[in-house]
N, C-alpha and C positions, 0 to 999 in steps of 0.2 A: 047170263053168260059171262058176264065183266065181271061178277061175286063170284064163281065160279072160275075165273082166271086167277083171280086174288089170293083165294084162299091156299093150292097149292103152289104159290110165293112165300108167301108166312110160315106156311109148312115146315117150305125150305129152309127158311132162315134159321127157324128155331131148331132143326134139324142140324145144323152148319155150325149153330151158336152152341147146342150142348154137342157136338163133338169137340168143339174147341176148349170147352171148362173139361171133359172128361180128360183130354188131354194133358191140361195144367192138374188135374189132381194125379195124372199119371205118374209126371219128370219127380214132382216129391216125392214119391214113392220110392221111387228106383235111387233116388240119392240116399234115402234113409235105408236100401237094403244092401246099399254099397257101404255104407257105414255101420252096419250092423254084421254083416259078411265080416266072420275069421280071417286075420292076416295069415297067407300064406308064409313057409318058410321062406322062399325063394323072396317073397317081397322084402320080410322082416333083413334078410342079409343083407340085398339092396341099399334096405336105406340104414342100417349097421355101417355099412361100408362110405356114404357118404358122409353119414357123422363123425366116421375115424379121418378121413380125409380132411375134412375141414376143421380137425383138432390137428392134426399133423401141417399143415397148412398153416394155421395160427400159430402153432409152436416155433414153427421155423419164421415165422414172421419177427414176431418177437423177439427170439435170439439173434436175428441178423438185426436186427434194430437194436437190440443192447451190444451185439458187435460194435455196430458203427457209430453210437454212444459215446462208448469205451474208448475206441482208434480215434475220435474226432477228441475228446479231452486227454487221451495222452497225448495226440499228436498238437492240438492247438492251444489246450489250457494247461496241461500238467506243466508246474515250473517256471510258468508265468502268472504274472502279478499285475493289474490294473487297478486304476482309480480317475474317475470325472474330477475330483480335485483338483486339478492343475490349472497352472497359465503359464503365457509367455512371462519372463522379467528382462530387466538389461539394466543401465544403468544410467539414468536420469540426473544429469550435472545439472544444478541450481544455478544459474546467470546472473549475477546483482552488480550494482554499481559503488567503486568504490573511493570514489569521489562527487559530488552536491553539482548541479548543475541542470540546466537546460540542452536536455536533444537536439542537436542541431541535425543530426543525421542518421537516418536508419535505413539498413543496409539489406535487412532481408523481411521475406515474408513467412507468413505461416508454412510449416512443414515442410520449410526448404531446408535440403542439401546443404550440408555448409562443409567444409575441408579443415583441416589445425593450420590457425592461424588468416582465416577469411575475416574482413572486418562486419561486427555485429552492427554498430553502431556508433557515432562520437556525441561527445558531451563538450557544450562551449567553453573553451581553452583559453582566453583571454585573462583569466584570473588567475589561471597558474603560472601562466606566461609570465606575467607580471611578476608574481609571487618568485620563479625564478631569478628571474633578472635582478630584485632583491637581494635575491638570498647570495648568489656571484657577486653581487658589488662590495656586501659584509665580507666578503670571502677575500675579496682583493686588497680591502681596508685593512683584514686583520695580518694580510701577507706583507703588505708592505710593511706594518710596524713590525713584525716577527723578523725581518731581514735589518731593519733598524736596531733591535735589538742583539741581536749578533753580530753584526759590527761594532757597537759597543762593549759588546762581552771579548772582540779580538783586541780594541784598542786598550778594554783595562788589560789584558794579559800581557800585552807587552809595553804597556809603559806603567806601569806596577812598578816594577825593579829599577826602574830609570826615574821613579820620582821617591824610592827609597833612597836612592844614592843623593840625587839631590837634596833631601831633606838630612841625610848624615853628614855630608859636605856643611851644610848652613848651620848644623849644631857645631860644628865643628868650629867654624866660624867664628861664630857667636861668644864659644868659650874662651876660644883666643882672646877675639874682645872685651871679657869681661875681666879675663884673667888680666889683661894689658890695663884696662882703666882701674881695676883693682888694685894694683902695684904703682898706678900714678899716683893713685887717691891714697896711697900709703908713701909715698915718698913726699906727695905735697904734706902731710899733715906731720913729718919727721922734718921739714924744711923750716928755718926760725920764719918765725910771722914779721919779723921787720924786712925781710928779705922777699917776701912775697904779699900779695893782696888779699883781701879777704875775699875778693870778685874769683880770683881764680881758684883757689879753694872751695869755692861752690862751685865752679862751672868743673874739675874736677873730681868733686864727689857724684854731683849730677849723670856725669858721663859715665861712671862706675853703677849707677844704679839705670840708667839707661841699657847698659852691656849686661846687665843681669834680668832686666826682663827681658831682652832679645835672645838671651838665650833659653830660659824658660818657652819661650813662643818657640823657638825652633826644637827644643826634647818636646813638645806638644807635639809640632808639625813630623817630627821622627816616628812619634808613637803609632800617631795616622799613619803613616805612608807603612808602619810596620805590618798595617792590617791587611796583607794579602792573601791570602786565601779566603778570607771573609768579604774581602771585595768581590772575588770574583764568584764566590759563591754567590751572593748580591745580583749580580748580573747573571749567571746561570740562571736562576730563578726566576727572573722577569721574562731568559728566554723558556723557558717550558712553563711559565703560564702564558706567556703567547701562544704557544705552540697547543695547548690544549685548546685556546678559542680560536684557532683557525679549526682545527680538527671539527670541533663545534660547527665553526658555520659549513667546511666543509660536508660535514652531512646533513646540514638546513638545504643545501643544494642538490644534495642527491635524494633527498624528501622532496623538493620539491620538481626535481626532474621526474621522481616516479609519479606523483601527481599529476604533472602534466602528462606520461604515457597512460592511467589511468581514464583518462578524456576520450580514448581509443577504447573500445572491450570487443576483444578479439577471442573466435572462436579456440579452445584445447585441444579439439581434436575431434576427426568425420563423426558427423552427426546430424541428426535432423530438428527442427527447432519446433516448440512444444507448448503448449499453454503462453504465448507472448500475449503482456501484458502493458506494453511500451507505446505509445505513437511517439511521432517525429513533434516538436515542442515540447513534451511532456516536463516538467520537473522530476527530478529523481534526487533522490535521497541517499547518501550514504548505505551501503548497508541492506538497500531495497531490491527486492527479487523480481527482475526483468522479465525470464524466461526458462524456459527447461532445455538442455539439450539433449536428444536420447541416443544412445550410441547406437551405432553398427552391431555391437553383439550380442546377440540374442540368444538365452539359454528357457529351460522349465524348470518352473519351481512344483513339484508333486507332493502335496500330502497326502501320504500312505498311511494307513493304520496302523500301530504299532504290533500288528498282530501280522500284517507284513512284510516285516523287518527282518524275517529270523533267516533268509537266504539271500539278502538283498547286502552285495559287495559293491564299491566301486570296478567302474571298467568292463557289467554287464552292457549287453548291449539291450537297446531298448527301440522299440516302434513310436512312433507318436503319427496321430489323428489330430487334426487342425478342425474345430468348427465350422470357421468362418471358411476355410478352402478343404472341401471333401475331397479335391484331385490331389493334395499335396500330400507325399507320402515320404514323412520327414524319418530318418533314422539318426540315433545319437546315441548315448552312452552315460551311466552314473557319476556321477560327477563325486558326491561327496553328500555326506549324510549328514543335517544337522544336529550339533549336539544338545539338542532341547526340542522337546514339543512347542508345538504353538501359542498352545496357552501358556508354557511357563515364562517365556519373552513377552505377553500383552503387555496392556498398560494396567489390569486390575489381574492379577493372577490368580490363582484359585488358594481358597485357603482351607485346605483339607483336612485340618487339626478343630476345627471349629464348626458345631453343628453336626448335622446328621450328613450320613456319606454316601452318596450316588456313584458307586463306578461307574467312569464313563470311557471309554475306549479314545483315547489318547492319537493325532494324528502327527507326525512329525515330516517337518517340512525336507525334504530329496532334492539336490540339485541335480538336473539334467541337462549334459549339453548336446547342443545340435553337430552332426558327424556329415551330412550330405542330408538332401533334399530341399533346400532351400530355392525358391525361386526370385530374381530381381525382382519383377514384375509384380511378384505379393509379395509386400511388406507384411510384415508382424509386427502390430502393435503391441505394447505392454499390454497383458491384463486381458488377451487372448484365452477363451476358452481351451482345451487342449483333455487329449484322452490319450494317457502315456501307459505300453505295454511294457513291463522289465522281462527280458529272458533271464531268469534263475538256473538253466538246465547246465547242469554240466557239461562242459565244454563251449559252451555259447562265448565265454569272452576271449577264449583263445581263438575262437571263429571270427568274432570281430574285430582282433589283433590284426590279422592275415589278411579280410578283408581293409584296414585301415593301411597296410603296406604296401598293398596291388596299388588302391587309390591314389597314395603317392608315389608309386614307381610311374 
């Protein structure tokens, strides 16, 4: 009875199991006569009609995408000019000392603020000091004989003529005397010798020849005293070579007054201080480079490609994009176009006559100055990366004319 229960179970199964495989050979079937079954017209238009849709679809896809292509480079690229080339520049004043000495004092630190005229730093002044005080004492030494000698130059002028006339009075003199002993000495030797001495016959010849050198000595002393203009020219001379060595020390004093301000090195003019290379004792040298000052003004220097150049005026306006500050949204203006490419200002320039020849597309350096967007708070350093836009579009710099008037009204 239990073999006989069993047997229609099995039955069953295999009865269960091949309607299930008839099945699965069934669904192939009917997929292979649905693919073998004629397309209807009705279906063929169908899917006709979806294939023109999704080519009408795509067409207009497309054209509205080259629309907005087109409207996005007329409207943001036509007429405009860029280049990653750039940086900040400004102008970096070299700081040295121009005068020898020991630091005794330093006034600022790195990257400070400094205003024209803040003091940098002093250099010890004791040896100029000195050095002055020298050089005024030469200066007073060569004043006093310079004033000595111009009162000698007034005393010849006016006793010149008063020691001419004295010296013509005494020839005068003189010849009377000679003439008088001369006519003695001719009447003694006319007078009989028994009547007179031989003693006085000398002692009047004697006196005749006494009266004849004293008067030779006084046409000597006439001649001298004749020499006036050459006297005083004499004395003129001695005063303008004085007058030249005080002039002399005169400026040993103003050299060495500037020396002594030299001991002081005082800022030129607002700025920030840059590569210092200084401490307080340090020796400094003549001549030797302290530090950098960087100014306040900050422009861009752009090299553009020469290919560039061919709409690019001053006085467009221009965008700039700051690297280091992506909020900063700096606006400026052409400044001025260098008249040389880069390479022809190097230090080895290209020598295009010699050798075989590479065109190479030429960059030339653009000044750019900043108009607005500057912030206190960022500073720009030199040598700032920078991505500068030029508006070439016509009318763009009479736009930025108008905006630069508003700015300042």
């Amino acid at each position: 009875m239990a073999a006989d229960q069993q047997e229609p179970d099995r039955d069953t199964d295999a009865s269960e199991s091949g309607g299930s495989d008839a099945g699965k050979d069934k669904k192939p079937d009917s997929e292979q006569e649905r693919q073998d079954k004629p397309e209807s017209p009705q279906q063929r238009e169908a899917r006709q009609r979806r294939q023109r849709r999704i080519i009408w679809i795509s067409a207009i896809a497309a054209l509205v995408l080259i629309v907005l292509v087109t409207l996005y480079y007329f409207i943001f690229l036509h007429g405009r000019v860029t280049t990653d080339d750039a940086y900040t520049e400004g102008r970096a004043i070299g700081i040295a000392a121009k005068v020898s000495g020991y630091v005794t004092e330093l006034a600022v630190d790195d990257n400070q603020l400094l205003h024209a005229g803040d003091l940098i730093l002093k250099i010890d002044p004791r040896d100029y000091q000195a050095a002055l005080d020298n050089a005024r004492g030469q200066e007073a030494q060569v004043q006093a004989q310079l004033d000595a000698a111009r009162l000698n130059l007034d005393i010849s002028r006016t006793s010149v003529n008063s020691d001419f006339t004295s010296a013509e009075a005494a020839r005068e003199q003189a010849l009377a005397n000679y003439e008088k002993a001369k006519a003695d000495d001719a009447r003694q030797h006319q007078v009989d010798p028994r009547a007179t001495t031989q003693q006085q016959s000398d002692q009047v010849s004697a006196q005749a020849r006494v009266a004849k050198m004293q008067l030779r000595d006084a046409e000597a002393r006439l001649r001298t005293a004749g020499l006036v203009p050459q006297n005083i020219a004499r004395a003129e001379a001695q005063v303008r070579q004085l007058e030249g060595q005080l002039q002399a020390a005169q400026a040993q004093v103003e050299q060495a007054e500037l020396n002594l301000g030299y001991t002081e090195v005082r800022a030129t003019q607002d700025a920030r201080v840059a590569s210092r290379n200084v401490e307080r004792g340090s020796y400094v040298q003549a001549g030797q480079s302290l530090m950098n000052l960087v100014s306040q003004e900050v422009w861009i220097t752009a090299n553009f490609k020469e290919t560039q150049l061919e709409d690019m005026r001053p006085g467009q306006p221009v965008a700039i994009s700051v690297d280091a500050y992506p909020q900063l949204d700096l606006h400026g203006h052409v400044d001025s176009v260098q008249m040389g490419s880069g390479s022809r200002f190097s230090a080895f320039p290209a020598e295009n006559a010699t050798g075989n020849f590479v065109k190479i597309v030429q960059r030339v350096p653009v000044k750019i100055r900043v108009d607005s967007g500057l912030d206190p708070r960022l500073p720009l350093p030199l040598g700032l990366s920078v991505v500068p836009t030029v508006d070439e579009r016509p009318g763009s710099q009479d736009q930025r004319q108008r905006q630069a008037q508003e700015q300042q009204r």
